[in-house]
C-alpha positions as CSV (number, residue, x, y, z in Angstrom):
1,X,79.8,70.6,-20.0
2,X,75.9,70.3,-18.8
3,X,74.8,73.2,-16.6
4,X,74.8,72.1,-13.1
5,X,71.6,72.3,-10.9
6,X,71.1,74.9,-8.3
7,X,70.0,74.7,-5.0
8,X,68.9,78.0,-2.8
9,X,69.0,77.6,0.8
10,X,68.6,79.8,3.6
11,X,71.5,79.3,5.9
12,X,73.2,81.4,8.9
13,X,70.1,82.3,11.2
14,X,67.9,82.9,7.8
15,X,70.2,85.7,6.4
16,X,72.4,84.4,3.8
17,X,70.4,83.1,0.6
18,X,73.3,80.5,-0.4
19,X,73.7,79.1,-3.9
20,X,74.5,75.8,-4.0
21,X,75.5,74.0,-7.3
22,X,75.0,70.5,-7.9
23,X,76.1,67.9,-10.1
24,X,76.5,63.8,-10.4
25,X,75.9,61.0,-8.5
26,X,77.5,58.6,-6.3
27,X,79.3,60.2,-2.5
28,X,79.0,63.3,-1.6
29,X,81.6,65.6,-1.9
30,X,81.7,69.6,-0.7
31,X,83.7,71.9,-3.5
32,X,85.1,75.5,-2.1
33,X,86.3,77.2,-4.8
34,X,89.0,79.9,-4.8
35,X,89.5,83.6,-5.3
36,X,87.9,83.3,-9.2
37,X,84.9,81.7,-8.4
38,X,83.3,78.7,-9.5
39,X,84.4,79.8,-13.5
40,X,87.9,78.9,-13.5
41,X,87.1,75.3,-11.8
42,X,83.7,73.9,-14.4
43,X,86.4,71.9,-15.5
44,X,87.4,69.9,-12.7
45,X,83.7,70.0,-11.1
46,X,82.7,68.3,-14.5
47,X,85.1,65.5,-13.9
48,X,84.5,64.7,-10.5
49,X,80.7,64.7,-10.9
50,X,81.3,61.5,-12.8
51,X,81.8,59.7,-9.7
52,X,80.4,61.8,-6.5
53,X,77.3,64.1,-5.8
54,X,79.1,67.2,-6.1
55,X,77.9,70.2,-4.2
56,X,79.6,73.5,-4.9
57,X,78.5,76.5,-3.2
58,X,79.2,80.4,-3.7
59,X,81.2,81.6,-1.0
60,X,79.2,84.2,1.2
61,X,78.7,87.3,-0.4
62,X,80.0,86.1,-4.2
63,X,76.4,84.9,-5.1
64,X,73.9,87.5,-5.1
65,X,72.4,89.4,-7.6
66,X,73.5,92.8,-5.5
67,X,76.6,91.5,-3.8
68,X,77.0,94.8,-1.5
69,X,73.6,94.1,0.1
70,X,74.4,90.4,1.1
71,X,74.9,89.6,4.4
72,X,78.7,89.5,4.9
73,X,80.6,87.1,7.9
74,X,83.3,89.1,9.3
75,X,84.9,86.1,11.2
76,X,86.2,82.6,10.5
77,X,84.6,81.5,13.0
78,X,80.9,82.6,12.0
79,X,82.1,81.2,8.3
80,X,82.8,77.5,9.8
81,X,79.7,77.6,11.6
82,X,78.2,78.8,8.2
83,X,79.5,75.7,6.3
84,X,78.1,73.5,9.1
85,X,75.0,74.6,8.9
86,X,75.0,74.6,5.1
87,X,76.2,70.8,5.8
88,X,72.9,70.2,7.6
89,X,70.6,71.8,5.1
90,X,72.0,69.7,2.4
91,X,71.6,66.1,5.1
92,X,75.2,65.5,5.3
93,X,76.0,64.2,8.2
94,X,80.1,63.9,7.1
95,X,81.2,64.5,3.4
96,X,84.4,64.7,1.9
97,X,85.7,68.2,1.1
98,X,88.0,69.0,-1.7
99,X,89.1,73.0,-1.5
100,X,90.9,75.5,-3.9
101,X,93.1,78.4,-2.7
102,X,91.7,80.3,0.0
103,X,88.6,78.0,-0.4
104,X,91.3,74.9,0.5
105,X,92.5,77.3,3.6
106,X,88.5,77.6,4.8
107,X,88.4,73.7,4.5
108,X,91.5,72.9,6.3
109,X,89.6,75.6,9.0
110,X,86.4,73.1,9.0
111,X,88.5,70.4,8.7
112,X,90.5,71.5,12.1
113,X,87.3,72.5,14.8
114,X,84.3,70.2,12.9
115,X,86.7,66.8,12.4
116,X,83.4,64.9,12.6
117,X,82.1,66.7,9.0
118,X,85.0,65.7,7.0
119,X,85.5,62.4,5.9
120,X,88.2,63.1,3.7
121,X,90.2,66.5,2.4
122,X,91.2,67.4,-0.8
123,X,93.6,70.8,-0.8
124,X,94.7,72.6,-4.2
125,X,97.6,74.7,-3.9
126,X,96.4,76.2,-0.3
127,X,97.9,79.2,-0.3
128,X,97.2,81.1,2.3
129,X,98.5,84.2,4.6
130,X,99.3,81.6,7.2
131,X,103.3,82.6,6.3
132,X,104.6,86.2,6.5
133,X,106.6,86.3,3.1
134,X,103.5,85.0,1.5
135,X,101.5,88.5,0.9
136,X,98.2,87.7,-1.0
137,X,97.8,91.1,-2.8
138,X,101.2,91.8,-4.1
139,X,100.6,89.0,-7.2
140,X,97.0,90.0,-7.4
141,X,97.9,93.2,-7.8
142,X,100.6,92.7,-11.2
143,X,99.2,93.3,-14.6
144,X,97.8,90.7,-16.6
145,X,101.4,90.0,-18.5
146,X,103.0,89.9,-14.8
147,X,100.8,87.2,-13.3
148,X,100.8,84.9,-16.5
149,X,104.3,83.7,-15.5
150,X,103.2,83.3,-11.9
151,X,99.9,81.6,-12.4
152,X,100.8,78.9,-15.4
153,X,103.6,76.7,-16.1
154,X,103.1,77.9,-20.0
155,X,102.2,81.3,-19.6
156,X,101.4,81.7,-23.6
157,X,99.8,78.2,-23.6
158,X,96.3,77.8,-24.6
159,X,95.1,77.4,-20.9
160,X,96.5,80.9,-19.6
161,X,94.9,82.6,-23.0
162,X,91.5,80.8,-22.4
163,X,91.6,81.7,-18.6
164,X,91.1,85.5,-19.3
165,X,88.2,84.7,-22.1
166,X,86.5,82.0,-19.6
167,X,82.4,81.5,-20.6
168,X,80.0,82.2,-18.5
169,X,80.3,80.2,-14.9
170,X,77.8,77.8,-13.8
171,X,75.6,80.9,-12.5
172,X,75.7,82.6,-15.5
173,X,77.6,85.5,-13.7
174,X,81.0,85.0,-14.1
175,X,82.0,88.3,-15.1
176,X,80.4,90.3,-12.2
177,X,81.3,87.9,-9.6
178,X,85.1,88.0,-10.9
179,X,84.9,91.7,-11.1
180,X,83.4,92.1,-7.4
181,X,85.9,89.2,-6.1
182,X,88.5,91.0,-8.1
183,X,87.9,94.5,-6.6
184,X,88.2,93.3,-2.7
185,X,91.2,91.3,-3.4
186,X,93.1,94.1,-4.7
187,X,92.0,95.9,-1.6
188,X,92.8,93.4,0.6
189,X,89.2,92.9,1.4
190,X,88.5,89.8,0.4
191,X,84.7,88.7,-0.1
192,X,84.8,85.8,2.9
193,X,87.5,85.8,5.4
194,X,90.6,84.6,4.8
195,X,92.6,82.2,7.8
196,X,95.1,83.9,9.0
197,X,98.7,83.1,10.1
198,X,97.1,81.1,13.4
199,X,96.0,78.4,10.9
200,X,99.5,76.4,10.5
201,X,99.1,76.5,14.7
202,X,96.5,73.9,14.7
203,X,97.1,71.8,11.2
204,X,98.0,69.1,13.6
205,X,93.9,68.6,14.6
206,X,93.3,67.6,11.4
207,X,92.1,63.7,11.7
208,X,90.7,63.0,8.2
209,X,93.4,61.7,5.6
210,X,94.2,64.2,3.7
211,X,95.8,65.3,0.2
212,X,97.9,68.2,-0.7
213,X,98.0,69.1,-4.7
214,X,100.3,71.6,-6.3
215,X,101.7,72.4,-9.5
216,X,105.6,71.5,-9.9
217,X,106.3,74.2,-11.7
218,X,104.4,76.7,-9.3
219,X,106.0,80.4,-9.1
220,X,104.1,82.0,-6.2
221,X,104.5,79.2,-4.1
222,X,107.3,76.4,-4.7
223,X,106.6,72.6,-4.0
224,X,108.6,73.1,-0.3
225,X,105.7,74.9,0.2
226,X,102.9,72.2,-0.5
227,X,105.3,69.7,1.7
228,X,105.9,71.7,4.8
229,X,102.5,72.6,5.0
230,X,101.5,69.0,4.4
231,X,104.2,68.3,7.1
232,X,101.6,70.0,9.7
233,X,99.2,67.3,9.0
234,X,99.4,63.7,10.9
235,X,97.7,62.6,8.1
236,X,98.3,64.1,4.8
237,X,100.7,63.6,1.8
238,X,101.5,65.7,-1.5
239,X,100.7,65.1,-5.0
240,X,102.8,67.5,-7.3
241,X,101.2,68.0,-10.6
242,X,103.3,68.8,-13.9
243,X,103.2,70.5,-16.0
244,X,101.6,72.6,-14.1
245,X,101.9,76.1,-12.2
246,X,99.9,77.5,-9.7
247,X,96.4,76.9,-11.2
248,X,97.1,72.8,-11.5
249,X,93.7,71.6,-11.9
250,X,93.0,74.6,-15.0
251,X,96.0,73.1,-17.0
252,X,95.6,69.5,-15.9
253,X,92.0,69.0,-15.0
254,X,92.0,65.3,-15.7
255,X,95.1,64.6,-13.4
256,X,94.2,65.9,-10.8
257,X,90.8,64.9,-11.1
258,X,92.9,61.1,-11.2
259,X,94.0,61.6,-8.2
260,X,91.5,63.2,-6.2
261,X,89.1,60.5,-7.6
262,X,91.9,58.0,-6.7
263,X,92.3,59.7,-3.0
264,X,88.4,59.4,-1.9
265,X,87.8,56.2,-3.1
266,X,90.9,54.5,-1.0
């Protein structure tokens, strides 16, 4: 896959320097990744640069050379205004926004209190701690054996082996961001702030159409999942992807790259 180009910006009152990858032509579309960083997605990102302008930033705090002396946001709120502002800087007045994980969770926040920014939304497997028996940390927390069966649909296949080995991200820092993102999670710090439970409260002021992906054979949180969240959305429906587990778009990155590239362009 060709490197990505990077973008530095200053964003949030000239504190945060934000790293913003880019890739491809054609619409614009926003990428949050999820709790790995922008390593485990390279595959999808590679696909849907064929056909929109991809911009995929670090989260705050996952994209510095010294992550502990980044300014941190300690609030959604201040993390939605963030991602406006980073909107602004990049001259997009409205862009699609496809999400992973807690980054789908932060979109579906955006999504919710700036409807204006988001043309369309994209959300993979959105887990979230919007539900009580849904505790983040406990899977984060098994050994390496324990969360290949929760993660992959073939946990000896060649995509769960090649997970743990992943190259170098589009930063070149894959292993330290990992490692620092890594670290908070299994504190329960977590390196940007995760929506909480008041999130499934206010699903319903989500205008843009919107799509809901998850794997079929997904073991931390089953399909009912994906469609009664989807449920809180006037405008959403759910894709379920198989085979696939929780990480759908690492063990069929051309799928769902189908049908996110399908999705936008209706």
């Amino acid at each position: 896959m060709a490197v990505m180009q990077t973008r530095r910006l200053r964003v949030w009152q000239d504190k945060i320097d934000a790293q913003v990858a880019v890739r491809g032509s054609g619409p614009p579309l926003l990428y949050l990744h999820g709790p790995w960083g922008l390593r485990a997605d390279a595959d999808l990102l590679d696909r849907l640069a064929r056909d929109h302008t991809v911009y995929a930033p670090q989260h705050p705090g996952t994209g510095a050379d010294d992550p502990d002396a980044v300014h941190q946001l300690d609030n959604l709120f201040d993390l939605v205004v963030y991602y406006g502002e980073l909107l602004d800087r990049l001259n997009l007045a409205s862009a699609a926004i496809v999400g992973h994980s807690f980054g789908g969770m932060v979109a579906a926040e955006i999504a919710c209190t700036m409807r204006e920014r988001v043309s369309r939304l994209v959300l993979i497997d959105p887990v979230g701690l919007w539900r009580d028996d849904l505790p983040v940390t406990n899977w984060m927390l098994l050994s390496e054996t324990a969360r290949r069966p929760a993660l992959f649909a073939e946990p000896d296949g060649e995509v769960a082996r090649a997970f743990y080995q992943r190259p170098e991200d589009l930063e070149a820092r894959a292993d330290v961001q990992a490692a620092f993102i890594w670290a908070q999670a299994c504190t329960g710090k977590f390196v940007w702030p995760i929506p909480d439970k008041g999130l499934k409260k206010h699903l319903h002021r989500i205008a843009a159409p919107t799509l809901v992906i998850w794997g079929q054979q997904d073991r931390i949180a089953s399909p009912a999942y994906a469609q009664e969240f989807a449920s809180r959305i006037a405008n959403a429906r759910t894709e379920l992807v198989g085979p696939a587990g929780h990480l759908p778009h690492l063990e069929q990155p051309d799928q769902v790259a189908d049908l996110v590239r399908r999705f936008l362009a209706a």
